[in-house]
C-alpha positions as CSV (number, residue, x, y, z in Angstrom):
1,X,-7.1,-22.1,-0.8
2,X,-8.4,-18.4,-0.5
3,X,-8.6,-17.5,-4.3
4,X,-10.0,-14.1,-3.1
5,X,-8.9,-11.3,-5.9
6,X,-10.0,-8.1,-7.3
7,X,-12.0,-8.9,-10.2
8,X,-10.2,-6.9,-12.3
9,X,-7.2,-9.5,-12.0
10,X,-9.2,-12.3,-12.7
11,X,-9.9,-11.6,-17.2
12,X,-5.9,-12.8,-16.4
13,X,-5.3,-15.5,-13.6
14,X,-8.7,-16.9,-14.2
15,X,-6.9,-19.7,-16.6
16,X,-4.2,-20.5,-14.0
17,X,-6.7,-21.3,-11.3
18,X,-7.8,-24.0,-14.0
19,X,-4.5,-25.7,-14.5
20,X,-2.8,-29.0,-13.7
21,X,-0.2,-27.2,-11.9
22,X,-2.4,-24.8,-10.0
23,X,-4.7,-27.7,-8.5
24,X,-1.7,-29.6,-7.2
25,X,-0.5,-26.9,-5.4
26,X,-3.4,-26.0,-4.4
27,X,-3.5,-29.9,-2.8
28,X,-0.2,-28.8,-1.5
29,X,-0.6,-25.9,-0.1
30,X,-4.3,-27.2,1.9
31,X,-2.0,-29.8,3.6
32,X,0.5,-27.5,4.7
33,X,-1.8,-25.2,6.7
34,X,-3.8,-28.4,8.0
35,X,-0.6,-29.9,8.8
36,X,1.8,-27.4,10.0
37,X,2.3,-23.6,11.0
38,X,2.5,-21.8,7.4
39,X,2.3,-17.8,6.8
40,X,1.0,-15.7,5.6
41,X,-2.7,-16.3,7.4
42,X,-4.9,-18.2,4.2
43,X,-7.2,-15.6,3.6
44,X,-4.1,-13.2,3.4
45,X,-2.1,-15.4,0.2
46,X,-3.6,-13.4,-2.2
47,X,-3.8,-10.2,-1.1
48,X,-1.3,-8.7,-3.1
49,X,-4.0,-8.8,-5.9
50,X,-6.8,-8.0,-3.9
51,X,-5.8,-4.9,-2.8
52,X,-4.0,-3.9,-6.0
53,X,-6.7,-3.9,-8.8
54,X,-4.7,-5.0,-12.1
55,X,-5.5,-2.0,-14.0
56,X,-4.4,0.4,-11.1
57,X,-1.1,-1.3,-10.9
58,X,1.8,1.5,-11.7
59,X,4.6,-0.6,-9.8
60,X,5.7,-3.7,-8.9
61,X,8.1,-4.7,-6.0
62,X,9.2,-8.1,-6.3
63,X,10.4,-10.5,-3.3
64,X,11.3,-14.2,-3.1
65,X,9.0,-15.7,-0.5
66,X,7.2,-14.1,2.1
67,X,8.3,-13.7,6.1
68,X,8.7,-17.5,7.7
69,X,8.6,-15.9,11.3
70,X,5.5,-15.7,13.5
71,X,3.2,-13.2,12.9
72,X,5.3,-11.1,10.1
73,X,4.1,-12.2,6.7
74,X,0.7,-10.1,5.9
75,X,0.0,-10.8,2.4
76,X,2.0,-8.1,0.6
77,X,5.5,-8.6,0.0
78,X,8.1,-6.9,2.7
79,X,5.0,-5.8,4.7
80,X,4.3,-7.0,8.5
81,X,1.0,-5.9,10.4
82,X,0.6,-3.1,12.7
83,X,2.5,-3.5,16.1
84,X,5.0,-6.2,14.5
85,X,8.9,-5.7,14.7
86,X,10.3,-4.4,11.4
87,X,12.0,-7.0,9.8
88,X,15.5,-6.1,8.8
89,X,14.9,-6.4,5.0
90,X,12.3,-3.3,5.6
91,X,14.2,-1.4,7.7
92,X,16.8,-1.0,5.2
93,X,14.1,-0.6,2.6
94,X,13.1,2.4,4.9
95,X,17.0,3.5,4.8
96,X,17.1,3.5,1.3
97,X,13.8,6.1,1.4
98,X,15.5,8.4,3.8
99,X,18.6,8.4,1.9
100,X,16.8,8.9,-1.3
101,X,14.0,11.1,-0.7
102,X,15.2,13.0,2.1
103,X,12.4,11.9,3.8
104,X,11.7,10.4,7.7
105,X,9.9,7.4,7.6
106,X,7.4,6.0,10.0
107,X,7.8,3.4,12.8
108,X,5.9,0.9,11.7
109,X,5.7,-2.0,8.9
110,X,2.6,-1.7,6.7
111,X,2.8,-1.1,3.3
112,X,-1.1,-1.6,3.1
113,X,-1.4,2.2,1.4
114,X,1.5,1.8,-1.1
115,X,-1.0,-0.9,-2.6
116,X,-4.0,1.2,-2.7
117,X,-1.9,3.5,-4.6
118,X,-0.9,1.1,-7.2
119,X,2.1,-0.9,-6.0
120,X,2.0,-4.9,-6.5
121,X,3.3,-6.0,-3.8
122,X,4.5,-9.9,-4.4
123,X,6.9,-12.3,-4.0
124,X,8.1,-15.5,-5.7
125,X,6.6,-18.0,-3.7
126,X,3.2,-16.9,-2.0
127,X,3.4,-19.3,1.4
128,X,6.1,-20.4,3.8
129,X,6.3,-22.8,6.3
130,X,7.3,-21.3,9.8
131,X,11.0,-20.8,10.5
132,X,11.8,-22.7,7.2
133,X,12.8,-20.3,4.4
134,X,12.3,-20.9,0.8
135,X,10.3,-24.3,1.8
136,X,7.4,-23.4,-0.8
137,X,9.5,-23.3,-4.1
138,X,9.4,-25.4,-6.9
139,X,5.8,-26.1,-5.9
140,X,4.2,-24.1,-8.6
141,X,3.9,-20.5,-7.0
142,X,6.9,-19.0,-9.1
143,X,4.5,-20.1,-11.9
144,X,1.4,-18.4,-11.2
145,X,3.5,-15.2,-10.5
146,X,5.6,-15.7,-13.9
147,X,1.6,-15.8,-15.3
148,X,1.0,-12.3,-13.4
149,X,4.0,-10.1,-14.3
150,X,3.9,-11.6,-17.8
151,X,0.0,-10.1,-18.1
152,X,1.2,-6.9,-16.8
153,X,4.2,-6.9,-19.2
154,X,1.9,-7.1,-22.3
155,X,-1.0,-5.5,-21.2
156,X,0.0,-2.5,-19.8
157,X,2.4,0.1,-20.7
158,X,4.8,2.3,-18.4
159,X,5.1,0.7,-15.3
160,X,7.8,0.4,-13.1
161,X,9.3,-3.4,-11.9
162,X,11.7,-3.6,-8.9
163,X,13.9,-6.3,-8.9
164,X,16.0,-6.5,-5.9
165,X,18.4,-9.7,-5.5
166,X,19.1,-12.4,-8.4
167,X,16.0,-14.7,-7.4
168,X,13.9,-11.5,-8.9
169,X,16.4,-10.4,-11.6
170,X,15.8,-13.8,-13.0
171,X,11.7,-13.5,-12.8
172,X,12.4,-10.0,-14.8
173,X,13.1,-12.1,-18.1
174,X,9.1,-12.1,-18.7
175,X,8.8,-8.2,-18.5
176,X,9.4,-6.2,-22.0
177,X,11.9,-3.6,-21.5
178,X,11.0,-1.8,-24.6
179,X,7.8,-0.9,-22.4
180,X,8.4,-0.5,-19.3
181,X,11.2,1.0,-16.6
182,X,13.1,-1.9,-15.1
183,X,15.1,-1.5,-12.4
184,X,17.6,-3.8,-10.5
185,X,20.0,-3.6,-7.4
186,X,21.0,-6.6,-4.9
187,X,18.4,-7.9,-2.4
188,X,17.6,-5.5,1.1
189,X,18.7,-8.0,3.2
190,X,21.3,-7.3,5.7
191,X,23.4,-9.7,3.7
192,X,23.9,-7.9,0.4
193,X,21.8,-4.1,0.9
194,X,25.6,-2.9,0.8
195,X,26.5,-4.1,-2.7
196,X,24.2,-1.9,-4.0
197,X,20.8,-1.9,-2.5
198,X,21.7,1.5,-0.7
199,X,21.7,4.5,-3.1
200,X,19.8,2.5,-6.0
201,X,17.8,5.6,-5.4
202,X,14.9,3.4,-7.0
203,X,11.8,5.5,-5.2
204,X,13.0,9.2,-6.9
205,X,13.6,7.4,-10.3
206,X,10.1,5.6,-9.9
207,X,8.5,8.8,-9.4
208,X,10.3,10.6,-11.7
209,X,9.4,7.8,-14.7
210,X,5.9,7.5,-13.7
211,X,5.4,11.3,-14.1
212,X,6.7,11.2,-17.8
213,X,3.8,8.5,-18.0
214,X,1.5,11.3,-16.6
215,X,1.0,8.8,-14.1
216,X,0.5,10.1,-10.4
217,X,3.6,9.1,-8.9
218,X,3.9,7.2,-5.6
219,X,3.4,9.0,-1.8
220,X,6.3,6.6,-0.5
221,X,5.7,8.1,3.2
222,X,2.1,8.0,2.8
223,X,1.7,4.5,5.1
């Protein structure tokens, strides 16, 4: 596996490489790329912390597992590559934008710049096999990503956790609310963005939180 990171991350994953349950999913994870279609590409799984330096992290977006179809999942949670279909779930993220900022946003999928600017952008589970949702959990990614918003959590102070749909609400029991904005709404996906998802208005109150942090806050249209 492509353990690829910014360094900066690695003072607090650097132990999780090391344990029992990260070298048998590493095992795992080597024989279902050898043996099978699995996304996103291998020297994409970590991105999300290679482009995202840990101490430039402001906000994090949490997801469950990454895009099972063929060429959508990039590395960074809800992001697909230049010249891919936007899947639904981002579409109604983009909704959501509009609706919240007033602004129009762009045609394409990748979120590459909202993690240069500070964004984690991760899910759950950090592989997929093709066309088989959720066919990487329990394996020991949820884990390793426990391990990474839990170092955020005590480390840092003010940042800003997204946690759209249950799957992510129930990851947000390692984050300290006495330190941080938390935010919640149901999942993006066509299946439940109506509950709730639309007008969480979660980019303005982002911004609006990170400011009082004299943070810089986040150019949402700046993809």
């Amino acid at each position: 596996m492509n353990l690829k990171i910014d360094p900066s991350w690695n003072v607090h994953l650097k132990a999780e490489f090391e344990k029992d349950y990260f070298v048998g999913l590493s095992d795992f994870v080597k024989k279902e790329y050898t043996g099978g279609t699995t996304y996103p590409p291998p020297n994409a799984i970590l991105r999300a912390f290679d482009e995202c330096p840990f101490n430039k992290t402001k906000v994090v977006i949490l997801g469950q597992d990454p895009y099972h179809g063929d060429n959508q999942a990039n590395g960074l949670g809800f992001s697909v590559n230049d010249g891919v279909r936007l899947p639904p779930s981002l579409i109604n993220i983009y909704k959501e934008i509009e609706s919240d900022l007033g602004i129009k946003m762009p045609r394409h999928g990748n979120l590459g710049s909202w993690a240069k600017q500070g964004v984690l952008l991760i899910n759950a589970t950090l592989t997929v096999k093709a066309n088989e949702a959720g066919s990487h959990q329990g394996k020991g990614w949820e884990e390793f990503t426990d391990a990474a918003i839990k170092a955020l959590s005590d480390e840092c102070e003010g940042l800003v956790f997204m946690l759209w749909g249950k799957y992510a609400q129930n990851k947000g029991s390692v984050i300290d609310s006495s330190k941080h904005l938390i935010l919640k709404s149901p999942h993006p996906s066509p299946l439940s963005a109506y509950a709730g998802f639309f007008g969480c208005k979660h980019f303005s109150q982002a911004n609006y939180y990170l400011k009082k942090q004299s943070m810089e806050p986040i150019d949402w249209i700046n993809i």
